[in-house]
C-alpha positions in Angstrom: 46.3 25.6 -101.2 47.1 23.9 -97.8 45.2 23.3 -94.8 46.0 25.8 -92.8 45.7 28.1 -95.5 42.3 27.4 -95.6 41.7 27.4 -92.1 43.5 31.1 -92.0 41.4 31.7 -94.7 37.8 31.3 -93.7 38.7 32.9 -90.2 40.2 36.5 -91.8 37.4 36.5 -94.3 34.6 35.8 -91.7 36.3 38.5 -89.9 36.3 41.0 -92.9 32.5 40.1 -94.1 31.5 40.1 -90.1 32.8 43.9 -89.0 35.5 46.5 -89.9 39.1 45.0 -87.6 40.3 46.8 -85.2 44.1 47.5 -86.2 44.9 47.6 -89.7 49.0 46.9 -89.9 51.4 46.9 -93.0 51.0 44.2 -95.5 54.8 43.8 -94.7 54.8 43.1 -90.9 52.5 40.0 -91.8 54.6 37.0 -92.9 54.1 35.8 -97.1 53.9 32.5 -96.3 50.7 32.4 -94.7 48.8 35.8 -96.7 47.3 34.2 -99.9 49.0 35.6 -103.3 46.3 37.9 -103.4 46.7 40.0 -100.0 50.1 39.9 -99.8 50.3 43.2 -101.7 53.2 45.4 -99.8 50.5 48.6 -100.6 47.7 46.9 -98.8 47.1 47.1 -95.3 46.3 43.8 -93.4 43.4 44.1 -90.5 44.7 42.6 -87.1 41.5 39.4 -87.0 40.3 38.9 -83.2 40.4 35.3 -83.5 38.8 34.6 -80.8 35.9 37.0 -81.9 35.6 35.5 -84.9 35.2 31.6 -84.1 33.1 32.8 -80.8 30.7 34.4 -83.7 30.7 31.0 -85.6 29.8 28.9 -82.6 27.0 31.1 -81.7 25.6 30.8 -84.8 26.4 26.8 -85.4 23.8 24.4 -84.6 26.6 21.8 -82.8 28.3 22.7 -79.6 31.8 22.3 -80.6 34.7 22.7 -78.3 36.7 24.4 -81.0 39.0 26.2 -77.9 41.3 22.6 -77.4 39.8 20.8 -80.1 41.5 20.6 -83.6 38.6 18.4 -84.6 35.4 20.6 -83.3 37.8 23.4 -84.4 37.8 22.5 -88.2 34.5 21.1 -87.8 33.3 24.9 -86.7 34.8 26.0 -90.4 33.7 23.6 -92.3 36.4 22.0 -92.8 37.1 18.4 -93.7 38.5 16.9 -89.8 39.5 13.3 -90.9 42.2 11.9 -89.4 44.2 11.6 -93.0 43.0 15.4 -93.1 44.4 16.3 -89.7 48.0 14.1 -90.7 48.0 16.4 -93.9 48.1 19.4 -91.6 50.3 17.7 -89.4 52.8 17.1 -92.1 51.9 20.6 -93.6 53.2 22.6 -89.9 56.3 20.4 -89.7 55.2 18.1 -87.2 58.2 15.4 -85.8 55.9 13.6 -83.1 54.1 9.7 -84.4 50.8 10.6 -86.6 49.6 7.5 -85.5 49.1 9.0 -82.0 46.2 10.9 -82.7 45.6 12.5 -79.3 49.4 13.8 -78.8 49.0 14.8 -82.4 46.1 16.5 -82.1 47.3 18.6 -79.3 50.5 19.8 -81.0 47.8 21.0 -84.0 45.6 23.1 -82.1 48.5 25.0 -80.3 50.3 25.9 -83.6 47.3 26.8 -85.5 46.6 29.1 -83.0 50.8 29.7 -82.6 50.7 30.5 -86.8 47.1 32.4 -86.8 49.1 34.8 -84.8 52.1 35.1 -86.0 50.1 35.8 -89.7 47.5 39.0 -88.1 45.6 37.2 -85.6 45.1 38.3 -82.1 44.7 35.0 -80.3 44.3 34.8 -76.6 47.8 33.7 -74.8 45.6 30.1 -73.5 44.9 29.6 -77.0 48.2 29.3 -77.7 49.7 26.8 -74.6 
């Protein structure tokens, strides 16, 4: 499973253990590639995530003040997730990026505006200045 499977995965199911979503949609209008095997059932129906809702719930309730709104660090840091550098390269390599890995800061940049580009295009409603 690759990283942004992961970080797709602990937002939608902190979502789904948190509160009901507000609009389920077909299974079908949400693209395979980013559903796990196990959801992408064409029968199922696939709850639209507030993403925003969801990592504004897991800030509240994490100890560290993390700036997970332009941070791809604070923000994989706020899912437990491993943030390394050769973790954040992985992703990097994993969403196609064409831009130097070893500039960290442009690279960094690019990451937190396509997670936020992909967590949409997979179910999640993400705010419009989450995703420029």
């Amino acid at each position: 499973m690759g990283i942004f499977s992961n970080i797709y995965n602990k937002i939608f199911h902190h979502a789904s253990d948190a509160a009901p979503a507000a609009t389920p949609v077909a299974a079908t209008d949400v693209p395979a590639a980013a559903v796990p095997a196990a959801a992408a059932a064409p029968a199922v129906a696939v709850p639209v995530v507030d993403v925003e809702v969801v990592l504004v719930d897991l800030a509240s309730k994490n100890a560290e003040t993390l700036n997970w709104r332009t941070s791809i660090v604070d923000l994989m840091k706020l899912l437990q997730l491993d943030s390394s550098l050769g973790s954040r390269k992985e992703l990097a390599q994993e969403l196609h990026f064409t831009g130097d890995t070893n500039d960290s800061a442009s690279m960094n940049i690019w990451l937190h505006r396509q997670v936020m580009i992909k967590l949409a295009e997979n179910g999640g409603k993400v705010p419009e200045e989450l995703k420029n």
